[in-house]
Jmol script that loads the backbone (N, CA, C; Angstrom):
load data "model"
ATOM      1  N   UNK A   1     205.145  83.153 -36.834  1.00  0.00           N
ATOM      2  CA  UNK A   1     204.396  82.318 -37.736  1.00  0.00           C
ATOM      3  C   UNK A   1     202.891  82.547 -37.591  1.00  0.00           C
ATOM      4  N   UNK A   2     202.319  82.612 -36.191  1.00  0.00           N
ATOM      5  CA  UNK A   2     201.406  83.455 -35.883  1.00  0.00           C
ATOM      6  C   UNK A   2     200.556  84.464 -37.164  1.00  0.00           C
ATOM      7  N   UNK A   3     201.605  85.558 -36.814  1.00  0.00           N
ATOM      8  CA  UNK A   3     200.502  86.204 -37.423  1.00  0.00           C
ATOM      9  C   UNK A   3     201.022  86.098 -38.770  1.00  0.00           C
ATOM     10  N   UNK A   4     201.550  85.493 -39.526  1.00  0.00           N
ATOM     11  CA  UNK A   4     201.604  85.522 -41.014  1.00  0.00           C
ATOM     12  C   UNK A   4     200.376  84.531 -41.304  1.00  0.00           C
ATOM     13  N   UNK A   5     200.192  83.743 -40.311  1.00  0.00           N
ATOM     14  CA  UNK A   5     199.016  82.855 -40.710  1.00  0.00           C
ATOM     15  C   UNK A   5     197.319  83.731 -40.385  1.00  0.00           C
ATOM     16  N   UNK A   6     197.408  84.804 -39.345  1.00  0.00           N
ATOM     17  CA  UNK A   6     196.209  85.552 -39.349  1.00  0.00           C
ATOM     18  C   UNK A   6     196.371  86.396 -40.534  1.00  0.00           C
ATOM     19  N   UNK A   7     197.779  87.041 -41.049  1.00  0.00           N
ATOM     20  CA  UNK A   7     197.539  87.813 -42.156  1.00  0.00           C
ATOM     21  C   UNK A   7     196.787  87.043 -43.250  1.00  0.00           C
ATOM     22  N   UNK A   8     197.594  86.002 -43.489  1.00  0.00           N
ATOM     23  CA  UNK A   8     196.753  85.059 -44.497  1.00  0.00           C
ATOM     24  C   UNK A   8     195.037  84.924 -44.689  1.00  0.00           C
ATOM     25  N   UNK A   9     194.967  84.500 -43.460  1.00  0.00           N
ATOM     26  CA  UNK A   9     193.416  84.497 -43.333  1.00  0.00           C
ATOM     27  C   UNK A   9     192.483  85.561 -43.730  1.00  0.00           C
ATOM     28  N   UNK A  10     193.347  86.904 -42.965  1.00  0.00           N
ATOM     29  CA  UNK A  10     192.335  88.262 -42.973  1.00  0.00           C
ATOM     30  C   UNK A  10     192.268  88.410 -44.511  1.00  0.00           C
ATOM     31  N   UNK A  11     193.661  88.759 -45.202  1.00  0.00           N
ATOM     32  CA  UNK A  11     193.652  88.848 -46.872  1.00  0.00           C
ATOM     33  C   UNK A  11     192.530  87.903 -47.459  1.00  0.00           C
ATOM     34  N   UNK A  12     192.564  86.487 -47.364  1.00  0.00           N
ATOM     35  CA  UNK A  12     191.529  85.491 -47.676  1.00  0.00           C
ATOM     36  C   UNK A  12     189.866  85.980 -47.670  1.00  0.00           C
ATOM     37  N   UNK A  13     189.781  86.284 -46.893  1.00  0.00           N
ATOM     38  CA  UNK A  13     188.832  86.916 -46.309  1.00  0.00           C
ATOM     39  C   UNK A  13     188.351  88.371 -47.013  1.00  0.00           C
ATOM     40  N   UNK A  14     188.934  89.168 -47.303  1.00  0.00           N
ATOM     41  CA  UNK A  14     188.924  90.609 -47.464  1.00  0.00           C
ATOM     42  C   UNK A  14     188.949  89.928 -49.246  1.00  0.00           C
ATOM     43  N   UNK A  15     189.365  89.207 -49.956  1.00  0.00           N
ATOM     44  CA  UNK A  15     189.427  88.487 -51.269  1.00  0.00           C
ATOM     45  C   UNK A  15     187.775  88.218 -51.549  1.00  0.00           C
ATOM     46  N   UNK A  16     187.514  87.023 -50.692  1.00  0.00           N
ATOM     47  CA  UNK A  16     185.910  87.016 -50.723  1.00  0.00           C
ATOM     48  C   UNK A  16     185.226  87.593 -50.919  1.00  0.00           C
ATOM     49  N   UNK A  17     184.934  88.668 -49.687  1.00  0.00           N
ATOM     50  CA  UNK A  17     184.211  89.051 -49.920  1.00  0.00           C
ATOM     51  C   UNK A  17     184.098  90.642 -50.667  1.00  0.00           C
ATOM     52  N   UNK A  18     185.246  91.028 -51.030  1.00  0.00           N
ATOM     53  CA  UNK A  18     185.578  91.748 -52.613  1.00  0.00           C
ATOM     54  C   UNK A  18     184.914  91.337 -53.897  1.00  0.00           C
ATOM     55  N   UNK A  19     185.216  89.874 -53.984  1.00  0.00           N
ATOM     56  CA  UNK A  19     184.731  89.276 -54.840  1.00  0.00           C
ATOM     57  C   UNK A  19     182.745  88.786 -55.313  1.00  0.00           C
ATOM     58  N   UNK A  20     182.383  88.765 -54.656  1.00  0.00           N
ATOM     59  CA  UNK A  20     181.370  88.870 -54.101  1.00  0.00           C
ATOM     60  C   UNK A  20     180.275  89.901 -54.220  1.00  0.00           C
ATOM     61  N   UNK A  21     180.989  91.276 -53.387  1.00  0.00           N
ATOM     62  CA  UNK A  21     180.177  92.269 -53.923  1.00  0.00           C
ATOM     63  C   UNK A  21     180.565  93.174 -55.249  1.00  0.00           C
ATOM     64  N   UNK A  22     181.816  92.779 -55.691  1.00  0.00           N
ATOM     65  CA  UNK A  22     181.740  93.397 -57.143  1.00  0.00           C
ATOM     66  C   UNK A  22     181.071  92.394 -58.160  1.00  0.00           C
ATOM     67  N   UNK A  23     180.893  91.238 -57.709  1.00  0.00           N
ATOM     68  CA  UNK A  23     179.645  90.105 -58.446  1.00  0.00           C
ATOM     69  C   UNK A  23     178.011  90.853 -58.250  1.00  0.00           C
ATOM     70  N   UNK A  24     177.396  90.996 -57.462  1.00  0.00           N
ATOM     71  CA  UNK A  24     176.395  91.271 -56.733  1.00  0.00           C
ATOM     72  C   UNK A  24     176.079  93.111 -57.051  1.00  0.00           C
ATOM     73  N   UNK A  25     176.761  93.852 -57.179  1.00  0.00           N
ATOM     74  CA  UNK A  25     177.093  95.153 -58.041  1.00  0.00           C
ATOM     75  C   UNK A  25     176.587  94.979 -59.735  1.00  0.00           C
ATOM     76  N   UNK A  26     178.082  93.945 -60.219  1.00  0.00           N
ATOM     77  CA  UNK A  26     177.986  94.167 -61.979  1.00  0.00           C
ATOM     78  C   UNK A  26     176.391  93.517 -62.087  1.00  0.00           C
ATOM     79  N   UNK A  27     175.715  92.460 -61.453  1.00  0.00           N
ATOM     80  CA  UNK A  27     174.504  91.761 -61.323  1.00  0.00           C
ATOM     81  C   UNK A  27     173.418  92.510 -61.543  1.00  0.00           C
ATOM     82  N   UNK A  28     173.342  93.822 -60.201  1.00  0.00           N
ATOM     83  CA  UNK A  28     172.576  94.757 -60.217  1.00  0.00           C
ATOM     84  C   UNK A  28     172.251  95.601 -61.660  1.00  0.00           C
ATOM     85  N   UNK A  29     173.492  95.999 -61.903  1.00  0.00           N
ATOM     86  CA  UNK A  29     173.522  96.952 -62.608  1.00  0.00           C
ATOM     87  C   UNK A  29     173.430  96.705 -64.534  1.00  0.00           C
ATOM     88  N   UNK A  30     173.513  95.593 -64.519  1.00  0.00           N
ATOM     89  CA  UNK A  30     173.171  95.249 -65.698  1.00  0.00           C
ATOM     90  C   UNK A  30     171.955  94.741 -66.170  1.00  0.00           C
ATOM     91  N   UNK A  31     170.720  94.367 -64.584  1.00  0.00           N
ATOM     92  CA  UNK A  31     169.437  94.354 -64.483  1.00  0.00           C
ATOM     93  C   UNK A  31     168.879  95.530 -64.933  1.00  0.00           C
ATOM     94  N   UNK A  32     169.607  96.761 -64.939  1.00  0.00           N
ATOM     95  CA  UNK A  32     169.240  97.788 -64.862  1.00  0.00           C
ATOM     96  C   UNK A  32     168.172  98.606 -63.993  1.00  0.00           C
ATOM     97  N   UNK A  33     167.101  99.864 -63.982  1.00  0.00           N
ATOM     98  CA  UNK A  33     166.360 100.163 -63.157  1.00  0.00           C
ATOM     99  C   UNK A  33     165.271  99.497 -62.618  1.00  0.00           C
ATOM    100  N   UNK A  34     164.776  99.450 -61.555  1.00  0.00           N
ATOM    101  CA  UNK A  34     163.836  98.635 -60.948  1.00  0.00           C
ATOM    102  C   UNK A  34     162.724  98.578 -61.972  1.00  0.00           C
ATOM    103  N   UNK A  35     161.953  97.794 -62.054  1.00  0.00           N
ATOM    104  CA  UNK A  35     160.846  98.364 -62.770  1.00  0.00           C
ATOM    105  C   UNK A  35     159.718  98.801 -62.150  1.00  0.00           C
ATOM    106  N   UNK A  36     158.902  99.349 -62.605  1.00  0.00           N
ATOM    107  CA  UNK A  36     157.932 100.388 -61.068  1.00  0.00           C
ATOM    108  C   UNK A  36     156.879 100.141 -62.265  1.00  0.00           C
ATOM    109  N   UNK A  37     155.610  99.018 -61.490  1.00  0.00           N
ATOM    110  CA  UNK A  37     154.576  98.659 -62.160  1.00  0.00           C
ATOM    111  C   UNK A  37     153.645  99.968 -61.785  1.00  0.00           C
ATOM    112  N   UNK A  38     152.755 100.447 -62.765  1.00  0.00           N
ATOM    113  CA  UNK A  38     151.918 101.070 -61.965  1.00  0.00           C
ATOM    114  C   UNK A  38     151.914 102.350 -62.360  1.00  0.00           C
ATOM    115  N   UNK A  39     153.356 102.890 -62.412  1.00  0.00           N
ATOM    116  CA  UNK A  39     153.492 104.524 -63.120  1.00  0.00           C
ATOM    117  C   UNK A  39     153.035 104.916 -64.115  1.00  0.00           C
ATOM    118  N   UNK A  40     152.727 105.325 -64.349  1.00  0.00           N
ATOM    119  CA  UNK A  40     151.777 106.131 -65.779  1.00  0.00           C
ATOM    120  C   UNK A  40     152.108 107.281 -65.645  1.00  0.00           C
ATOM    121  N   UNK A  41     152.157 107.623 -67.276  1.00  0.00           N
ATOM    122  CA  UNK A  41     152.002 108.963 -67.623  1.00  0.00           C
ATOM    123  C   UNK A  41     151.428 109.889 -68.536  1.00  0.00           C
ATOM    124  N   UNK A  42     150.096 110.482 -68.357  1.00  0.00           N
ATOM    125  CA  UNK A  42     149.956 111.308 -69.713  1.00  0.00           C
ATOM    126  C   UNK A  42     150.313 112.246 -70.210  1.00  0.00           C
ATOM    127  N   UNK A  43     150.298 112.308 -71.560  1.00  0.00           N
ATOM    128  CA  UNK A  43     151.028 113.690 -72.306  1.00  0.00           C
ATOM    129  C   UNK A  43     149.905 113.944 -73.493  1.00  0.00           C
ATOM    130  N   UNK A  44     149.886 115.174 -73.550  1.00  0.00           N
ATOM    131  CA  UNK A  44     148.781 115.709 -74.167  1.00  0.00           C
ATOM    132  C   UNK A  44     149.685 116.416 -75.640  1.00  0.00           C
ATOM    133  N   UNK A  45     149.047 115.486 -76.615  1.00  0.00           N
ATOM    134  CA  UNK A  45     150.211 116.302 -77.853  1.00  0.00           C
ATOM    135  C   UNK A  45     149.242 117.231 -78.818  1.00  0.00           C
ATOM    136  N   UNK A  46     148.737 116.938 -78.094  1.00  0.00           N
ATOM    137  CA  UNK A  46     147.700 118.639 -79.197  1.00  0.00           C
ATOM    138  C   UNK A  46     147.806 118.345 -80.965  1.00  0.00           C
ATOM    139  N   UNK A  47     147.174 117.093 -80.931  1.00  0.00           N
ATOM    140  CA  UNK A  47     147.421 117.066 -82.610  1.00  0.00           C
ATOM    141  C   UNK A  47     145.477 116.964 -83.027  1.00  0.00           C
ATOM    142  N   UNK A  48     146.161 116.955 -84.377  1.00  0.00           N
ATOM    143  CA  UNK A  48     144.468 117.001 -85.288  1.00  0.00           C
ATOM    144  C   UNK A  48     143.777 115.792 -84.535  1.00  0.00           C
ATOM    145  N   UNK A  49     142.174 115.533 -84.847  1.00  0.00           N
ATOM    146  CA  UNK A  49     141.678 114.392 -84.304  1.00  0.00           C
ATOM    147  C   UNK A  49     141.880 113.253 -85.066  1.00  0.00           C
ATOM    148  N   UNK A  50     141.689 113.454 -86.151  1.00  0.00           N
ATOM    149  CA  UNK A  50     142.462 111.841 -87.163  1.00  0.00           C
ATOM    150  C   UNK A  50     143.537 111.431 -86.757  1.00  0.00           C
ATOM    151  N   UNK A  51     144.311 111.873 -85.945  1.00  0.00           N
ATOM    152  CA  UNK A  51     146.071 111.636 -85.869  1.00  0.00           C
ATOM    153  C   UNK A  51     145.947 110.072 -84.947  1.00  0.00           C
ATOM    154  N   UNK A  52     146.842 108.640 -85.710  1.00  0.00           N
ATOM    155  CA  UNK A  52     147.261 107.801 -85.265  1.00  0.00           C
ATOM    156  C   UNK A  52     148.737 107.731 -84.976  1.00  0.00           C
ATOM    157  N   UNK A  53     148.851 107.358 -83.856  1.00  0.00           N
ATOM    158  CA  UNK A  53     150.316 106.548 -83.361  1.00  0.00           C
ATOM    159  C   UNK A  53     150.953 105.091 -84.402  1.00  0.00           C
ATOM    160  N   UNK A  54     151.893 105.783 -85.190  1.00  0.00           N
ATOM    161  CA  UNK A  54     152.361 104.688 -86.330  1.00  0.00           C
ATOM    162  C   UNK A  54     153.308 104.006 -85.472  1.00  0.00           C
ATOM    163  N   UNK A  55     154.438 104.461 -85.262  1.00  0.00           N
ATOM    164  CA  UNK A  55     155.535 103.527 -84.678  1.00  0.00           C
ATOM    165  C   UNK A  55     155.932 104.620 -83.440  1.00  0.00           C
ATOM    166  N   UNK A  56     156.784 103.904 -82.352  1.00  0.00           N
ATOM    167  CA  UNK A  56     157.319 104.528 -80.855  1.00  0.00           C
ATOM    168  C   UNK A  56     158.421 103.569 -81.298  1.00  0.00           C
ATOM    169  N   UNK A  57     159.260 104.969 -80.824  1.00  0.00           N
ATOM    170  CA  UNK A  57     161.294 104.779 -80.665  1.00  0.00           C
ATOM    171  C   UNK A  57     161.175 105.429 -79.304  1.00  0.00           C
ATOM    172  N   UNK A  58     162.208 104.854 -78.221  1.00  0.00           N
ATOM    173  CA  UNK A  58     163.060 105.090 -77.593  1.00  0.00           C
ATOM    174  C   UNK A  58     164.116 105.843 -78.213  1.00  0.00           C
ATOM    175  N   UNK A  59     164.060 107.574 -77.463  1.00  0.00           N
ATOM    176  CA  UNK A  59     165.329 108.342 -77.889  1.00  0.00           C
ATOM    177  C   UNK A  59     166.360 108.625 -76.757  1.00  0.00           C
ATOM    178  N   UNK A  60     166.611 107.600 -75.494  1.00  0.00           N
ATOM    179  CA  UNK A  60     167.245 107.548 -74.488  1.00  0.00           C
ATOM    180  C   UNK A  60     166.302 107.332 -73.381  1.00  0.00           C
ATOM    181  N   UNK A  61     167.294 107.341 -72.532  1.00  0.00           N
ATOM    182  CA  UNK A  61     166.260 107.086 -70.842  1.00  0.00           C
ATOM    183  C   UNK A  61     165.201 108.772 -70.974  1.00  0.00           C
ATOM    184  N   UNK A  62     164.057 108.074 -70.514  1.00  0.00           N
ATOM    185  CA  UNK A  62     162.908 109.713 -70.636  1.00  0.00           C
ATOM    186  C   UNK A  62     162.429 109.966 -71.491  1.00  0.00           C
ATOM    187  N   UNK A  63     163.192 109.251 -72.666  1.00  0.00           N
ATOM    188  CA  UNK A  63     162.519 110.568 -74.320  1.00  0.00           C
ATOM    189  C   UNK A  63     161.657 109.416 -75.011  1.00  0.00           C
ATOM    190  N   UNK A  64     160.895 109.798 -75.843  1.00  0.00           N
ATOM    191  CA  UNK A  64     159.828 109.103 -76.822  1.00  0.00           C
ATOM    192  C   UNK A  64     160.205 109.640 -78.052  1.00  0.00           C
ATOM    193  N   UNK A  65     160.168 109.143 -79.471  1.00  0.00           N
ATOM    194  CA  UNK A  65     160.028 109.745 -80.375  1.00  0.00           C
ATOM    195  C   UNK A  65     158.517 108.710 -80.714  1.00  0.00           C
ATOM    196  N   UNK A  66     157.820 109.581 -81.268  1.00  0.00           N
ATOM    197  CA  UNK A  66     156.089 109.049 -81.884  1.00  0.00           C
ATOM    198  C   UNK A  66     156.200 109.320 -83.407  1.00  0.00           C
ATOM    199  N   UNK A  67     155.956 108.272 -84.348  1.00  0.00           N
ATOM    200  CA  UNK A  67     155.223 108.511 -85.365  1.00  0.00           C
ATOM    201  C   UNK A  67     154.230 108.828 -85.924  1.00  0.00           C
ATOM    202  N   UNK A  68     153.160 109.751 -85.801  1.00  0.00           N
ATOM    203  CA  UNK A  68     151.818 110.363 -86.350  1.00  0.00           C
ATOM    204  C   UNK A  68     151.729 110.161 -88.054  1.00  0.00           C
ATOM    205  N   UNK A  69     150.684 109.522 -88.020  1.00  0.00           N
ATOM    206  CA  UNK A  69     150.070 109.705 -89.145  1.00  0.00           C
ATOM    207  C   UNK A  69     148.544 109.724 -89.337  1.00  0.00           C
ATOM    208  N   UNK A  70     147.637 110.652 -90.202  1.00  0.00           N
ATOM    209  CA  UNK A  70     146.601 111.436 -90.218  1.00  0.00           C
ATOM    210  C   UNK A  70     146.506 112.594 -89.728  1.00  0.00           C
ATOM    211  N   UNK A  71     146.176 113.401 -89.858  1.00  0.00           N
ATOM    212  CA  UNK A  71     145.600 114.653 -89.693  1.00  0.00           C
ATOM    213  C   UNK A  71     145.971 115.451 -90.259  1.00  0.00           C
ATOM    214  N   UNK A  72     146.633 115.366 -91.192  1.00  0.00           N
ATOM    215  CA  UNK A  72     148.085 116.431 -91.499  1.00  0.00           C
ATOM    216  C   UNK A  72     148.880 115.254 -91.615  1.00  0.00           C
ATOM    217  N   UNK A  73     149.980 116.142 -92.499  1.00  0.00           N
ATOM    218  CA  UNK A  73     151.379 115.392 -93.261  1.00  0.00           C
ATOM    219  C   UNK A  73     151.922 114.900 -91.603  1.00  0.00           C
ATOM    220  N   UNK A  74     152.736 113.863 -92.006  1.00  0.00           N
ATOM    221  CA  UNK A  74     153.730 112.693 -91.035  1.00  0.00           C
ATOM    222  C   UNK A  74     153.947 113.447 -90.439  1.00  0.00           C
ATOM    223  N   UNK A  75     154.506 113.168 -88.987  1.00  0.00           N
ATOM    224  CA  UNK A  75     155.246 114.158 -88.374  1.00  0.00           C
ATOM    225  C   UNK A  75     155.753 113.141 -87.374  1.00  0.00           C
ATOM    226  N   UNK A  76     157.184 113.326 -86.632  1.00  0.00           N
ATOM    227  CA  UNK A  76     157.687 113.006 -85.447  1.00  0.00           C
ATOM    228  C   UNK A  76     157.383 113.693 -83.852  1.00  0.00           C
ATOM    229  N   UNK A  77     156.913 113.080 -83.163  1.00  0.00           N
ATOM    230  CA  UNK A  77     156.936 113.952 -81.904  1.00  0.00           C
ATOM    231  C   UNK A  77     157.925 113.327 -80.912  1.00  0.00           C
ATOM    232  N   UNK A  78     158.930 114.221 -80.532  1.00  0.00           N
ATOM    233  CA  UNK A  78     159.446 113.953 -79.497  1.00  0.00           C
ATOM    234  C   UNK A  78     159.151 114.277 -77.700  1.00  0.00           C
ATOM    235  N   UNK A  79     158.743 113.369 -77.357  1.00  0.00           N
ATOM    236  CA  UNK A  79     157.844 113.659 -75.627  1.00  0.00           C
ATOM    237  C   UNK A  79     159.201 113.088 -74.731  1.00  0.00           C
ATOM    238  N   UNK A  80     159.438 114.351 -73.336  1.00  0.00           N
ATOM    239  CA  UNK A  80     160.458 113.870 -72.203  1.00  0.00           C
ATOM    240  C   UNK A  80     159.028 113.755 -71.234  1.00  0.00           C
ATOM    241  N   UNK A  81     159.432 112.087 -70.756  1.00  0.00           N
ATOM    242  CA  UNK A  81     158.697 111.765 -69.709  1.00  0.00           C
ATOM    243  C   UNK A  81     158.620 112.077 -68.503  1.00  0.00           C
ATOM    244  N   UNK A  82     159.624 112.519 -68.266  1.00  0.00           N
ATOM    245  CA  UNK A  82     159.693 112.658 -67.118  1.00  0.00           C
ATOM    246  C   UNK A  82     158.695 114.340 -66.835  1.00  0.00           C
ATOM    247  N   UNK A  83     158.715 114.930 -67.839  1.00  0.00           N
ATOM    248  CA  UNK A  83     157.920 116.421 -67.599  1.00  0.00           C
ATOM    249  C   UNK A  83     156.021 116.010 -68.194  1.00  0.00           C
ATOM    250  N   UNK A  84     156.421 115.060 -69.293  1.00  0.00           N
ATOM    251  CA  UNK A  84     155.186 114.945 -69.912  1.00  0.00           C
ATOM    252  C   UNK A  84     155.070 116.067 -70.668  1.00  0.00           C
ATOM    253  N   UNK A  85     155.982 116.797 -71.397  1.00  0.00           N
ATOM    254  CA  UNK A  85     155.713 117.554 -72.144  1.00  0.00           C
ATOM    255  C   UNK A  85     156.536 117.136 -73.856  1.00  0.00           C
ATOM    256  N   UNK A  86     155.947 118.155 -74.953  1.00  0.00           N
ATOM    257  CA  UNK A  86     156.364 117.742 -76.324  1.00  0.00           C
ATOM    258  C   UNK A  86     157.547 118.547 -75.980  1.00  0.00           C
ATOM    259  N   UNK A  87     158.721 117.854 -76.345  1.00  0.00           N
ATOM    260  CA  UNK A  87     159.744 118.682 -76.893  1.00  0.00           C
ATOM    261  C   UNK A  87     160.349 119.152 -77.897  1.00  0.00           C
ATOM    262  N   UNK A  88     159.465 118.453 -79.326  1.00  0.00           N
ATOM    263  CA  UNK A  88     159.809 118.607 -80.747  1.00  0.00           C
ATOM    264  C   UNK A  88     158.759 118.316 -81.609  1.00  0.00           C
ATOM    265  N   UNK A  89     158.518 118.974 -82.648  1.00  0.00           N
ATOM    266  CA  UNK A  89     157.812 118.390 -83.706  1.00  0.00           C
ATOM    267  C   UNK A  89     158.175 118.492 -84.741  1.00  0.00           C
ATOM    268  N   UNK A  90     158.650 117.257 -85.459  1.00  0.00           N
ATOM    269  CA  UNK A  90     159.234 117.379 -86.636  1.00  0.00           C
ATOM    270  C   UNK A  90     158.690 116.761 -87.932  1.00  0.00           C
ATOM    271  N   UNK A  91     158.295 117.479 -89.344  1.00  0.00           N
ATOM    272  CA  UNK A  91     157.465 116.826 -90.455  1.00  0.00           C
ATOM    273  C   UNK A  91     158.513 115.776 -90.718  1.00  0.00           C
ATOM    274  N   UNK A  92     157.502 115.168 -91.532  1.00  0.00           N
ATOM    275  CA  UNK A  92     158.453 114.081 -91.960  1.00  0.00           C
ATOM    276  C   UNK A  92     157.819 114.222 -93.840  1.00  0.00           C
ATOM    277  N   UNK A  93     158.649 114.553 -95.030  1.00  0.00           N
ATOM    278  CA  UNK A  93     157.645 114.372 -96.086  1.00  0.00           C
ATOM    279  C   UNK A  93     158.069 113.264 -96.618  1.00  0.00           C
ATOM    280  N   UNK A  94     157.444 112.414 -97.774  1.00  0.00           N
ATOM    281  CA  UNK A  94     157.822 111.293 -98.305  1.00  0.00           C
ATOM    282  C   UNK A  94     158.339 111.334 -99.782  1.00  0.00           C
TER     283      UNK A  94
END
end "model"
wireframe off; spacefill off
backbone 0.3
color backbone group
């Protein structure tokens, strides 16, 4: 009787704290990445000097898509942050 009553316990136990850290996990991970105040990054897009920033999309974790307008017809720029470099330039006509 013994040990069906330590089995009990240990299972009880091993339940908890299962429970617990797959709480404390899904928690984490749906906070998503830390946020890191402070990082900066420049990227140099080599456009005309009239050129304004119309609208910024998120094209996944890293990527930028930029809306330009002036200097020249519309255009999209796509920038990976993590290199700081352009990876696309695409017109846009209307």
């Amino acid at each position: 009787m013994r040990v069906l009553k330590a089995i009990t316990v240990i299972m009880a136990v091993l339940i908890i704290v299962g429970t617990v850290t797959l709480a404390v996990l899904i928690t984490k991970r749906l906070a998503g990445p830390p946020a890191r105040i402070g990082d900066g990054i420049a990227v140099r897009l080599d456009e005309p000097p009239a050129s304004e920033i119309a609208a910024i999309a998120s094209e996944g974790p890293g990527e930028l898509a930029l809306l330009l307008h002036g200097g020249g017809p519309d255009r999209v720029v796509v920038v990976d942050l993590a290199s700081g470099r352009v990876r696309a330039r695409i017109g846009v006509s209307r």
